[in-house]
C-alpha positions as CSV (number, residue, x, y, z in Angstrom):
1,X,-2.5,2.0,15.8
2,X,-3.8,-1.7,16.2
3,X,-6.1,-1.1,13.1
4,X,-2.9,0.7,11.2
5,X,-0.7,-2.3,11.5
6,X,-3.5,-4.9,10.7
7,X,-4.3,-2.9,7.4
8,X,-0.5,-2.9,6.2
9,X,-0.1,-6.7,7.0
10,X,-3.2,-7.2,5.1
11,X,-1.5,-5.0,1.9
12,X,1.9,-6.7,2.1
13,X,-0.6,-9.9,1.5
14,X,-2.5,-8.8,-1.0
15,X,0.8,-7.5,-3.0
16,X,2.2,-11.4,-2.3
17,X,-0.5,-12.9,-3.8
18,X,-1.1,-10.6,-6.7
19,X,2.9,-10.3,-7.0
20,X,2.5,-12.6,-10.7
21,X,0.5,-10.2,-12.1
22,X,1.8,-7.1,-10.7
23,X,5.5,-8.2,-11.8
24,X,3.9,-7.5,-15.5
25,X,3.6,-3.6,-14.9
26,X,6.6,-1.7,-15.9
27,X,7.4,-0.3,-12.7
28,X,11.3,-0.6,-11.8
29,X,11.8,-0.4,-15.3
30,X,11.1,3.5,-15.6
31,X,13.5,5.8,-17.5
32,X,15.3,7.3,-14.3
33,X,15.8,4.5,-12.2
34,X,19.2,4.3,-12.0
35,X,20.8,0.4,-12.9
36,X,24.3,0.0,-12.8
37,X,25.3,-4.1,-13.3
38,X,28.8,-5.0,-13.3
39,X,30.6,-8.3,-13.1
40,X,29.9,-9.5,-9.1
41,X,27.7,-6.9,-8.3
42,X,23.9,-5.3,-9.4
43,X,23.1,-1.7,-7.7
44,X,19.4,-0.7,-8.8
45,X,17.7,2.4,-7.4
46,X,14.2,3.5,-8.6
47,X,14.4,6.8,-8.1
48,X,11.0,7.5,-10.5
49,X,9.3,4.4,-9.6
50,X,9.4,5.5,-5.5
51,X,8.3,9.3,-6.8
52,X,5.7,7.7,-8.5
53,X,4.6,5.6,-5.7
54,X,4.9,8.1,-3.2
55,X,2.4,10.6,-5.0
56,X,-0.1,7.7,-5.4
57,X,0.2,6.9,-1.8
58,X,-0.4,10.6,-0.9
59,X,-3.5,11.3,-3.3
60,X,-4.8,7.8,-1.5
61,X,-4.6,9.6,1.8
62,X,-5.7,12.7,1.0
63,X,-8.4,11.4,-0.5
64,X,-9.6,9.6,2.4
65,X,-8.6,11.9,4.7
66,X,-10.9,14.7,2.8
């Protein structure tokens, strides 16, 4: 568990300081994510950007879990 939470702080680091180059990628900007912008308020849910995460994250794992 210890080693779990020292590699996620270490990602959530990495993603920080990579963040200005990362922000270039088109992700969030997919055709289904769903954007709806009105006058006071932005509602903005990826729903293909967190499927496309989500199987990246799993071939990862299964990849070193093999």
């Amino acid at each position: 568990m210890n080693r779990t939470l020292i590699l996620i702080g270490l990602l959530i680091i990495a993603i920080g300081l990579l963040w200005p180059w990362l922000s270039r990628f088109p992700f969030g900007q997919l055709p289904g994510d769903i954007v709806i912008r009105r006058e006071n308020v932005s509602f903005y849910f990826p729903i293909t950007t967190m499927i496309l995460l989500s199987l990246l994250v799993s071939a990862i794992l299964w990849l070193f879990h093999r």
